[in-house]
BAFI-3210 file (N, C-alpha, C; in Angstrom, 3 decimals, decimal comma, padded with zeros to 6 digits):
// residues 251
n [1|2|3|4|5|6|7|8|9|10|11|12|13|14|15|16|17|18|19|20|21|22|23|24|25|26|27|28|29|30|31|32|33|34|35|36|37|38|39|40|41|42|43|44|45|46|47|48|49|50|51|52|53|54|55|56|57|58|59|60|61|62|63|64|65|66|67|68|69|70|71|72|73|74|75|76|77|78|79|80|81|82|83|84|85|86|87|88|89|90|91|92|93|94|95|96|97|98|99|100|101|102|103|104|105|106|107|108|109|110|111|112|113|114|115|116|117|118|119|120|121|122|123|124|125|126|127|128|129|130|131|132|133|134|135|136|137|138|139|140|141|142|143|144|145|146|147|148|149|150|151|152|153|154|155|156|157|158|159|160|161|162|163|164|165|166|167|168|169|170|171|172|173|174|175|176|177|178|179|180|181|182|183|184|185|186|187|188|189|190|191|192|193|194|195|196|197|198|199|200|201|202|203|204|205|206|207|208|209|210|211|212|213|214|215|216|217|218|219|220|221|222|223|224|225|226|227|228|229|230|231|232|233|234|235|236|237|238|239|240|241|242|243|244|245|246|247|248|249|250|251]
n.u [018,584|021,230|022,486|021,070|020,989|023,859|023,774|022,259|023,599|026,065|025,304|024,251|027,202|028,222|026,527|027,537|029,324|028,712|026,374|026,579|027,963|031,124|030,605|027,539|024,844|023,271|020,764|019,851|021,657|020,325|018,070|019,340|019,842|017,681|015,482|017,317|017,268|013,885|013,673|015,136|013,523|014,123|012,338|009,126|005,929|003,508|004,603|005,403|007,759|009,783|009,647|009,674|011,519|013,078|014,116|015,936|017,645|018,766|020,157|022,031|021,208|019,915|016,803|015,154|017,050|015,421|013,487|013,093|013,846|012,390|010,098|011,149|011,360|008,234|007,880|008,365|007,156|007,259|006,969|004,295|002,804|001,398|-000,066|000,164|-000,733|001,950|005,271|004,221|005,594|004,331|002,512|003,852|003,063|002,710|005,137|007,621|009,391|010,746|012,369|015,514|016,980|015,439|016,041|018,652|018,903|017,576|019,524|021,490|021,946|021,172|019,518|015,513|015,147|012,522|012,206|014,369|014,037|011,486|012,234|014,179|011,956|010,290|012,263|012,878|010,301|010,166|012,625|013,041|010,895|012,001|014,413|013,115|011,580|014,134|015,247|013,692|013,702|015,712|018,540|021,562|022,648|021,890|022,394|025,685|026,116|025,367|027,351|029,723|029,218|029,548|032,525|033,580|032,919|034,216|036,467|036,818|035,333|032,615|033,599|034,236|032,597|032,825|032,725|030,421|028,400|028,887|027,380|025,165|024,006|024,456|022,275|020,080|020,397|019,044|016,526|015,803|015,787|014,327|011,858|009,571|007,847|006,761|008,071|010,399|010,511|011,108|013,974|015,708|014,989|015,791|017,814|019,314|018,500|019,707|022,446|022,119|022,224|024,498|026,326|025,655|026,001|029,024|030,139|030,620|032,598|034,142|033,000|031,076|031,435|032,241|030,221|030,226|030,014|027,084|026,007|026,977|025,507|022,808|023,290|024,096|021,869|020,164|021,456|021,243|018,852|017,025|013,813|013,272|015,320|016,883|015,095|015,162|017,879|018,038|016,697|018,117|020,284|019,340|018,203|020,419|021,346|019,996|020,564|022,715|023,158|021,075|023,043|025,032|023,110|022,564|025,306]
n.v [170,065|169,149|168,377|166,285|164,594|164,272|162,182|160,328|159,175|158,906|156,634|154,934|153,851|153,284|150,703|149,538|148,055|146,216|145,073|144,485|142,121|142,393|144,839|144,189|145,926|147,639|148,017|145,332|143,679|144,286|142,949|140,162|138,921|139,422|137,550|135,128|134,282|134,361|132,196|130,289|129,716|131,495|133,218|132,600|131,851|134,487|135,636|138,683|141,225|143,457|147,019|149,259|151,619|150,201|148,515|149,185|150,394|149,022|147,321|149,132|151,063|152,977|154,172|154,357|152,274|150,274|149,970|149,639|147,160|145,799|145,796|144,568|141,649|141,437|141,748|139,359|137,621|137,029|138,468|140,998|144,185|146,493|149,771|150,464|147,975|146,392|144,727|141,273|138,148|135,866|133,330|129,775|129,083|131,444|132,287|132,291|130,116|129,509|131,737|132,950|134,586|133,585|130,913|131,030|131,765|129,686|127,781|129,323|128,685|125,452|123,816|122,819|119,260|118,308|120,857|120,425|117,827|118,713|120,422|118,651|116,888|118,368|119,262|116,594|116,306|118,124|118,679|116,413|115,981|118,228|117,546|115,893|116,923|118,935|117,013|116,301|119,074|121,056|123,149|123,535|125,922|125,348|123,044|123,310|125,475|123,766|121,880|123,118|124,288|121,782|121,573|123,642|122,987|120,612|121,685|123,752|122,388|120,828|122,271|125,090|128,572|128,947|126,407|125,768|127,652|126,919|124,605|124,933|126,407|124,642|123,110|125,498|125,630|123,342|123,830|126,061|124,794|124,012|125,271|126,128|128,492|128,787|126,578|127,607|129,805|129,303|128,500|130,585|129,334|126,993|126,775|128,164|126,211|123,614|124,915|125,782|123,228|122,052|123,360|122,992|120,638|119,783|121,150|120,111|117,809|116,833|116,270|113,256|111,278|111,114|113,549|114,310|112,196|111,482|114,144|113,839|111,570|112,774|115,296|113,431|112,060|113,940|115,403|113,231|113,189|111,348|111,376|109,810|108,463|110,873|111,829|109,925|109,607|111,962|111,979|110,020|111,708|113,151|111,825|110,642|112,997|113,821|111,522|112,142|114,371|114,388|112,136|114,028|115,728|113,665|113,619]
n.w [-133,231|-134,594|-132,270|-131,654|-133,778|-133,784|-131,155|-131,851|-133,867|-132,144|-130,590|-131,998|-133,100|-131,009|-130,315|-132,664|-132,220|-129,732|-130,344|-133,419|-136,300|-137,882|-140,732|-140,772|-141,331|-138,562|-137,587|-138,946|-137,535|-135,117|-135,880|-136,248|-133,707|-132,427|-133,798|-133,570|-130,995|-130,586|-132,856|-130,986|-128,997|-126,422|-126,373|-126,195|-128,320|-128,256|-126,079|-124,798|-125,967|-124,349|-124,132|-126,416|-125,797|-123,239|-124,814|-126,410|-125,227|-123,401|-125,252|-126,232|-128,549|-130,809|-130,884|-132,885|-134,612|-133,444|-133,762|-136,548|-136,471|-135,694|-137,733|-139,757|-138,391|-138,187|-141,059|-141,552|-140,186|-137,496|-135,221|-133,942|-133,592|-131,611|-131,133|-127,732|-126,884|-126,942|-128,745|-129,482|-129,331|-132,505|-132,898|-134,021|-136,317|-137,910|-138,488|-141,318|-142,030|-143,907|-145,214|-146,151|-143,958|-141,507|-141,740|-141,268|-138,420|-137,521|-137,089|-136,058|-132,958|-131,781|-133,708|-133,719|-133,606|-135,124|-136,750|-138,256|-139,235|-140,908|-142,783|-144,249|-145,352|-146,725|-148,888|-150,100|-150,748|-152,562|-154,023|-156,027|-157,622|-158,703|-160,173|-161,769|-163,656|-164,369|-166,052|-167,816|-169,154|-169,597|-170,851|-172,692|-171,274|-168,883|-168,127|-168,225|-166,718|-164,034|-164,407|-164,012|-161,190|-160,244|-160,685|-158,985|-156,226|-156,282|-156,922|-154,353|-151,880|-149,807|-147,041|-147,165|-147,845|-150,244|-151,523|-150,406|-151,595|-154,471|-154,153|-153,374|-155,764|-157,395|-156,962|-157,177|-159,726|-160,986|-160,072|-161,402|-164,298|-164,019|-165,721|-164,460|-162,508|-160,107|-158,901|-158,911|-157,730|-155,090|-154,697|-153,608|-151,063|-150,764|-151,619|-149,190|-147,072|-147,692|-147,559|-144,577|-142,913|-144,161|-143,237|-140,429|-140,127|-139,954|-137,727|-135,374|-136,528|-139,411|-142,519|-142,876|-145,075|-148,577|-150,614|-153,201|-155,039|-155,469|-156,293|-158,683|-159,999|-159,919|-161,685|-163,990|-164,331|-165,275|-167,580|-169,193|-169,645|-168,430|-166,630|-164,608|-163,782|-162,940|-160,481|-158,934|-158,226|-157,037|-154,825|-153,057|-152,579|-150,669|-148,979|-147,673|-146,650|-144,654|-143,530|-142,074|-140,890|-138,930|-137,640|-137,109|-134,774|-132,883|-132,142]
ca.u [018,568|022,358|022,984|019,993|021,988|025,305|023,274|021,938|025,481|026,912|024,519|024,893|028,333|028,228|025,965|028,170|030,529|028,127|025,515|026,744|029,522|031,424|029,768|025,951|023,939|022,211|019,238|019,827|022,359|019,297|016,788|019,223|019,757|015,970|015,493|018,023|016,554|012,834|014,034|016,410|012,593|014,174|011,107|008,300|004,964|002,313|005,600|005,341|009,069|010,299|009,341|010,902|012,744|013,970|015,030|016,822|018,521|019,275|021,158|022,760|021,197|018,794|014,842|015,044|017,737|015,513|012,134|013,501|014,324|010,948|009,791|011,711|010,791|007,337|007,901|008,852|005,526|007,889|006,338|003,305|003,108|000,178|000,065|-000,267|-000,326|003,345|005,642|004,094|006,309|003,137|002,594|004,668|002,768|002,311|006,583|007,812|009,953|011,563|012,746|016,542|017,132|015,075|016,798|020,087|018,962|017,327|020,732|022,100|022,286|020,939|017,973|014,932|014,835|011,152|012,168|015,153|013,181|010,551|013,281|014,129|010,706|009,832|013,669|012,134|009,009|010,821|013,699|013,259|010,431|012,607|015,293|012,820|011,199|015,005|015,890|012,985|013,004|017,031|019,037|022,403|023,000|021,603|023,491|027,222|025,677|025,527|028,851|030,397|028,562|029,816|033,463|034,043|032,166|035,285|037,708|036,317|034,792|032,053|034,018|034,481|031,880|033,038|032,436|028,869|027,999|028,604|026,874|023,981|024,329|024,312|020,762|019,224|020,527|017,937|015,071|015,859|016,039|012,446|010,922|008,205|007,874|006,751|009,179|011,893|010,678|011,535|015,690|016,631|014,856|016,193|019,345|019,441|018,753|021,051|023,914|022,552|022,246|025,479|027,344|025,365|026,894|030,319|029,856|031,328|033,018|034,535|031,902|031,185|031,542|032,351|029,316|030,552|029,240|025,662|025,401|027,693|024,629|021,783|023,671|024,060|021,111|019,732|022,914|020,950|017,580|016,264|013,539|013,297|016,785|017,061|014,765|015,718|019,395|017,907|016,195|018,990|021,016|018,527|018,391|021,710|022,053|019,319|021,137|024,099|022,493|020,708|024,163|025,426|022,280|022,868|026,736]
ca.v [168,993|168,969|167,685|164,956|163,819|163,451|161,733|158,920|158,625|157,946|155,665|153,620|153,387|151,653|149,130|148,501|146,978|145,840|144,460|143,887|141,678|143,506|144,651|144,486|146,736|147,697|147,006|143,438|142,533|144,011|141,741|138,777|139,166|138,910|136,310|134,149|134,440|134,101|130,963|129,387|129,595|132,363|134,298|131,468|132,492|134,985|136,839|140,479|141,839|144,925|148,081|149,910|152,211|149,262|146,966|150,611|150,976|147,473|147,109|150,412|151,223|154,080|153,618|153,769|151,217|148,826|150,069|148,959|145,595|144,916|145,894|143,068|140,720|142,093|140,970|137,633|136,995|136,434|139,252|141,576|145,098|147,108|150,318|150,341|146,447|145,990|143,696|139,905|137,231|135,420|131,873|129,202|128,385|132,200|132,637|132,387|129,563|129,306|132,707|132,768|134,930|132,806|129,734|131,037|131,905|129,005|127,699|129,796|127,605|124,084|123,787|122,050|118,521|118,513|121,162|119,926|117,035|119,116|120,850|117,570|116,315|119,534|118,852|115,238|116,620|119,283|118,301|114,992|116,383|118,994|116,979|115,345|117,940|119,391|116,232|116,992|120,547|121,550|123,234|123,439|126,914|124,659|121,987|124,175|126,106|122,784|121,089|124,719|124,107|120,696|121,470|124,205|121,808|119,394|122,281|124,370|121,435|121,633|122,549|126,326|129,096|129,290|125,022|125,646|128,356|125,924|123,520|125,885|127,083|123,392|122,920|126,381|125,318|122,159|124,410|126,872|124,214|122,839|126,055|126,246|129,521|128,245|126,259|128,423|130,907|128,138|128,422|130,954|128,686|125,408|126,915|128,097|124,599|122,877|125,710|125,530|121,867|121,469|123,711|122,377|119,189|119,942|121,743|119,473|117,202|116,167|115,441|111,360|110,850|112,438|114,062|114,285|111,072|111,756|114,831|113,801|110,714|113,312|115,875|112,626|111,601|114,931|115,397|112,196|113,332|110,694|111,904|108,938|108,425|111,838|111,821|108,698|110,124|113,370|111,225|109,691|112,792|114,286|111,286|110,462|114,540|113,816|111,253|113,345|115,695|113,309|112,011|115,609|115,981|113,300|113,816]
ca.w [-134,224|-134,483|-131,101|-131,608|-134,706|-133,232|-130,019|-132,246|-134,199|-131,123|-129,866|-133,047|-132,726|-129,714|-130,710|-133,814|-131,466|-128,597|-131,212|-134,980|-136,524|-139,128|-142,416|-140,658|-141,116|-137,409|-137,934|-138,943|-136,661|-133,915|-135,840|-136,404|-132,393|-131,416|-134,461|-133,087|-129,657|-130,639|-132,599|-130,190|-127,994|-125,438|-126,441|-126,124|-128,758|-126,927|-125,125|-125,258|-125,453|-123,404|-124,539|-127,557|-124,814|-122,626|-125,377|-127,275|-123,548|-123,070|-126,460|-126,268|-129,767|-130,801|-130,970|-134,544|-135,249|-132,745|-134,532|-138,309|-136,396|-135,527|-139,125|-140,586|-137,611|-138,517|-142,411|-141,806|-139,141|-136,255|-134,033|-134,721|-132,500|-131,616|-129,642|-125,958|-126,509|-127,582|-129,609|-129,377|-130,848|-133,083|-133,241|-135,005|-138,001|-138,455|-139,020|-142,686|-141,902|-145,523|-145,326|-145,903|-143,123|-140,746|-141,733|-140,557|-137,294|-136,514|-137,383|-135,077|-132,318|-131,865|-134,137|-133,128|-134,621|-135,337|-137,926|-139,894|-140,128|-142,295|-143,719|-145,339|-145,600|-147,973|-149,622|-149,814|-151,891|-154,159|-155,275|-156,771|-158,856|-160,057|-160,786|-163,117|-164,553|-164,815|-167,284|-169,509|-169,814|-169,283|-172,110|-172,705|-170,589|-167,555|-167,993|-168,236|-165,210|-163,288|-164,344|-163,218|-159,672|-159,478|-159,958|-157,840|-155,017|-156,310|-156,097|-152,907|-151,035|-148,420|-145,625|-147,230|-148,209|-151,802|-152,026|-150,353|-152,407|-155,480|-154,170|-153,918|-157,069|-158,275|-157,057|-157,587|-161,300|-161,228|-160,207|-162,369|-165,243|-164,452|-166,375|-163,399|-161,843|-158,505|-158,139|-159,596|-156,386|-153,905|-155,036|-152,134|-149,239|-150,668|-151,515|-147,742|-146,384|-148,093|-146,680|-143,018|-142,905|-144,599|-142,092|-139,255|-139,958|-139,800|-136,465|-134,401|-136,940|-140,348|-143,091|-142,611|-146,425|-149,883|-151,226|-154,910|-156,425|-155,217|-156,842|-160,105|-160,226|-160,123|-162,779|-165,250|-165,164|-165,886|-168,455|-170,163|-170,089|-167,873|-165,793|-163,266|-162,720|-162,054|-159,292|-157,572|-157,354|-156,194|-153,641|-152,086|-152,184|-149,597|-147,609|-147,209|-145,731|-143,551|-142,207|-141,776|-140,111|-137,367|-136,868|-136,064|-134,121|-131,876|-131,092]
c.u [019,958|022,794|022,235|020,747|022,584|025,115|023,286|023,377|026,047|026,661|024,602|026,553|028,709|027,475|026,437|029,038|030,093|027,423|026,015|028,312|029,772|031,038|028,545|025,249|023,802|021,143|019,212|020,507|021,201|018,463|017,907|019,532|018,393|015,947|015,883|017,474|015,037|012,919|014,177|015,163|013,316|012,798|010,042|007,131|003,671|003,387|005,636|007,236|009,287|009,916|010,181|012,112|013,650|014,772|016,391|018,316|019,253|020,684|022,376|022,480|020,007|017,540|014,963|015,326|016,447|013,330|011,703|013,342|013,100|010,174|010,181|011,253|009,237|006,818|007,288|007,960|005,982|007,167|005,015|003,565|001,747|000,490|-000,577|000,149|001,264|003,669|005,066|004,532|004,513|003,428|003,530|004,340|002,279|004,343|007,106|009,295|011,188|012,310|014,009|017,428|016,708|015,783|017,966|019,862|018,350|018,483|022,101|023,271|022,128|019,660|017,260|014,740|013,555|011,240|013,050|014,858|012,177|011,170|013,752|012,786|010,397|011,225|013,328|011,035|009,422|011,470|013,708|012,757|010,862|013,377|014,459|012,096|013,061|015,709|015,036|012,844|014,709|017,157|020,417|023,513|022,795|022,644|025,477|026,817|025,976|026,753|030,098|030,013|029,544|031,753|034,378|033,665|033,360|036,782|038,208|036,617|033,865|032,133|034,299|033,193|032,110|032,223|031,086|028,130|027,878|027,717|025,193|023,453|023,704|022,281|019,602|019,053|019,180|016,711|014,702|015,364|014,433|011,379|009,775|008,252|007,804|007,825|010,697|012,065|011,383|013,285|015,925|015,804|015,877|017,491|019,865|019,302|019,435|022,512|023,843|022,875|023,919|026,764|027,136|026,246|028,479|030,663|031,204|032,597|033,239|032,846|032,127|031,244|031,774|031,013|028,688|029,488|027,253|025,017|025,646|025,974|023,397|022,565|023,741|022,984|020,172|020,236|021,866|019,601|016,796|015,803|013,527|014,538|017,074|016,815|014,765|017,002|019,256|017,284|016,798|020,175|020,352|018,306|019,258|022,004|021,395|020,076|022,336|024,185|021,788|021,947|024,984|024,951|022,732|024,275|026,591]
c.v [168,426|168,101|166,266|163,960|163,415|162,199|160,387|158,505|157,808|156,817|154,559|152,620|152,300|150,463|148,533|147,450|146,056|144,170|143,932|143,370|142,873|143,568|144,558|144,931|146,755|147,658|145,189|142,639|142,708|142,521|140,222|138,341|138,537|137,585|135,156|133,774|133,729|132,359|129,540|129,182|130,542|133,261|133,030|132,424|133,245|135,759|138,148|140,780|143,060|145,972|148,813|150,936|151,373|148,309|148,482|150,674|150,135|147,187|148,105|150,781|152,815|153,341|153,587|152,646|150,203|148,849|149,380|147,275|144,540|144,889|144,659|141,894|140,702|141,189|139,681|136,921|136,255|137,225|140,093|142,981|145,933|148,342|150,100|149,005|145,880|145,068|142,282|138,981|135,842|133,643|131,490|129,181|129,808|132,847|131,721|131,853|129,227|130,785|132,611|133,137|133,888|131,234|129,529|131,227|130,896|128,063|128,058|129,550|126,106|124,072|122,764|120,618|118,362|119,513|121,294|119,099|117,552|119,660|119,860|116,977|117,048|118,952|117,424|115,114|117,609|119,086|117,081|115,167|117,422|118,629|116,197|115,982|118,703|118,470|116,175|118,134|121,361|121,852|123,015|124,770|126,215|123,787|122,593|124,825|124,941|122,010|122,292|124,429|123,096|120,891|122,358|123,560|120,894|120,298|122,912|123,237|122,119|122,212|124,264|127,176|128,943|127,459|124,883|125,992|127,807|125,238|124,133|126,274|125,699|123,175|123,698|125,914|124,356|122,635|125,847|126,171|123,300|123,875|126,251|127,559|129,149|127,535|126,967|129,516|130,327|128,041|128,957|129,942|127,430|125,534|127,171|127,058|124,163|123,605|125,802|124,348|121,184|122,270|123,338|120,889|118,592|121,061|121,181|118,198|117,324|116,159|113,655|110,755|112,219|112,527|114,359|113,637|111,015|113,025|114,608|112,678|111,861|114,402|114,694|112,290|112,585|115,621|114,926|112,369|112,516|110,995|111,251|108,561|109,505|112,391|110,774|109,130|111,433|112,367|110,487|110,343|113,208|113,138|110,934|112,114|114,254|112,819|111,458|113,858|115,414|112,869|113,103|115,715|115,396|113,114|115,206]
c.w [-134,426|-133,370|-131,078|-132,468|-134,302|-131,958|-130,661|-133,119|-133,488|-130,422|-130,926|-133,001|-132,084|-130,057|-131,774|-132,685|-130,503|-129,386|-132,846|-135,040|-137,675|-140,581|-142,276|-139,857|-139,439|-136,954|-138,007|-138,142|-135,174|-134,044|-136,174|-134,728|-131,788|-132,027|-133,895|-131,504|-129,681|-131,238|-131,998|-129,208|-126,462|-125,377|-127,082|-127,323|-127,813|-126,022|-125,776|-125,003|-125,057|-124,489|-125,493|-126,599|-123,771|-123,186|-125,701|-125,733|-123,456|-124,579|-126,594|-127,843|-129,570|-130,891|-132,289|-135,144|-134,332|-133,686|-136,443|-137,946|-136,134|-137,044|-139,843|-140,072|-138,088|-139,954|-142,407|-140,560|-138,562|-135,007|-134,880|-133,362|-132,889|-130,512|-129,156|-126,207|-126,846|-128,568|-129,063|-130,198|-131,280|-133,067|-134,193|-136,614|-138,496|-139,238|-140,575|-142,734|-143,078|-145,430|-145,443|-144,464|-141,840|-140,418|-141,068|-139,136|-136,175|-136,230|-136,857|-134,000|-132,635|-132,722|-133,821|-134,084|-135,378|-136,619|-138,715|-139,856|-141,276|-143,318|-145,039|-145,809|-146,950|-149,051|-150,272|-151,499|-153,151|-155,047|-156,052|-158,009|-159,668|-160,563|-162,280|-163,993|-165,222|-166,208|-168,647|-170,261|-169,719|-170,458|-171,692|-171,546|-168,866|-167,123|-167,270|-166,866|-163,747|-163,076|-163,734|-162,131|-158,924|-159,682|-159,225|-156,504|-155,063|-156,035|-154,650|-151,854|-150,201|-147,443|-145,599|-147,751|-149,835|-152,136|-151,433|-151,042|-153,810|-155,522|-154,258|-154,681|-157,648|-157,917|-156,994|-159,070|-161,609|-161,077|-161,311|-163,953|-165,499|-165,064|-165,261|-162,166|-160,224|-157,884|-158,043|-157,968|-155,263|-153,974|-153,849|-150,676|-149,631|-150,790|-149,878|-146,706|-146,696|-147,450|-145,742|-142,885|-143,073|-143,314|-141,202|-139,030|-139,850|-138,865|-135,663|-135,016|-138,805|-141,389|-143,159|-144,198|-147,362|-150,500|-152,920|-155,237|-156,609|-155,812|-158,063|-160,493|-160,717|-161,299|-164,288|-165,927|-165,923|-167,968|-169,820|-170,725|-169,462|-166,115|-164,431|-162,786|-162,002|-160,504|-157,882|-156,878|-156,741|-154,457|-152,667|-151,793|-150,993|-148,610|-146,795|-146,343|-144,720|-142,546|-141,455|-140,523|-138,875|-136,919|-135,981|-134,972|-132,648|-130,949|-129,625]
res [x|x|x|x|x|x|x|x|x|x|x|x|x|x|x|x|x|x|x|x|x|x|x|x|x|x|x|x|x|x|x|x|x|x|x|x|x|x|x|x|x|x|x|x|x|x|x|x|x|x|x|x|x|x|x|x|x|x|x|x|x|x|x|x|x|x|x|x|x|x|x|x|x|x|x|x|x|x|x|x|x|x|x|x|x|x|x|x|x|x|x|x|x|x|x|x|x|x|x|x|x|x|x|x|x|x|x|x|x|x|x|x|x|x|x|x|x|x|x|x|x|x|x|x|x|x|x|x|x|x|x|x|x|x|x|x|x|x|x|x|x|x|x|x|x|x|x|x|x|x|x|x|x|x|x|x|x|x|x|x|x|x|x|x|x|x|x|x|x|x|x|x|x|x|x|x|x|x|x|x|x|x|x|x|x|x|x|x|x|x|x|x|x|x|x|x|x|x|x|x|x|x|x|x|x|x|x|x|x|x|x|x|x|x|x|x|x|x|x|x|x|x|x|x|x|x|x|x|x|x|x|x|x|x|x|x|x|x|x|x|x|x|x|x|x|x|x|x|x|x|x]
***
């Protein structure tokens, strides 16, 4: 048992360095590995992947660490596994596309346009109406929450984690502020679109404008209590990214 221990120790090891950046876990850097893979379409839907002993071999990891990784993959109804029949990555419309995790990996690489178009499409349908539910139903703890968002976003900026993370912040605040449970659940995907999207777009370039006044518009009119301004300026906050984000696309 002793020697089995130290066996898989060492076998971890190596895959910290082979397989994980620093600080994750082994497990997750296996599953953000396949993720990113299954994704990116290296692993088409209906592909069986290698055998828990050939992938374990292949990675230089243990069977355990690569058995957790399917568990999570598993979760998030990217693969399904059966014995004898193996891991099969599952259809599209069976993966849990909102997932935060998922988001980043489709994020990865190049994501497919087809779905940061829905990305905004959904962004499109959510946020406007919470922005206007957020101007009828906000208090004063919302509000201070939001003007906090917006000027670390003015001190940070987008171009750093701390000035995304604001900005995140700024529009979990608005779903938070619409009292509506359902939508209140929806904060970590939409907060996670808004932070791939926004890094995707400064990939290869500069942001093509300042971002400020588009959110300062949708915080005022909330500020004021007016539900239809709110959601018009939420509404051209999210289209103006989209077209951001097609510009990225096509450089």
């Amino acid at each position: 048992m002793k020697t089995d221990s130290i066996s898989t120790e060492t076998d971890d090891k190596k895959a910290t360095k082979d397989v994980r950046g620093p600080g994750r876990r082994l497990h997750g850097a296996i599953a953000h590995k396949l993720g990113t893979e299954i994704l990116s379409g290296k692993y088409q839907p209906g592909d069986i992947l290698s055998g828990e002993v050939a992938f374990a071999e292949e990675l230089k990891v243990s069977r355990s660490a690569y058995r957790e990784a399917i568990q999570v993959l598993t979760a998030k109804g990217l693969v399904a596994s059966r014995p004898k029949a193996g891991t099969r990555v599952m259809p599209r419309d069976r993966w849990n596309l909102l997932d935060p995790d998922v988001l980043g990996w489709a994020f990865t690489g190049d994501p497919d346009v087809e779905f940061v178009r829905s990305l905004f499409e959904l962004r499109a349908i959510v946020e406007p109406a919470a922005a206007r539910l957020a101007a009828q139903r906000r208090d004063r703890d919302d509000l201070k929450t939001m003007k906090a968002a917006l000027a670390d976003m003015r001190r940070h900026t987008l171009t750093t984690e701390a000035g995304r993370a604001a900005d995140r912040d700024f529009h979990n605040a608005i779903l938070q502020a619409t009292r509506n449970d359902a939508l209140m659940v929806l904060s970590a995907s939409i907060g996670a679109a808004v932070n791939w999207t926004t890094q995707f777009k400064q990939r290869s370039r500069a942001l093509p404008r300042n971002p400020m006044p588009d959110h300062v518009l949708v915080y005022d009119a909330i500020a004021a209590g007016d539900g239809e301004a709110a959601a018009a300026a939420m509404n051209v906050l999210v289209e103006l990214a989209l077209d951001d984000t097609r510009s990225a696309m096509e450089e």
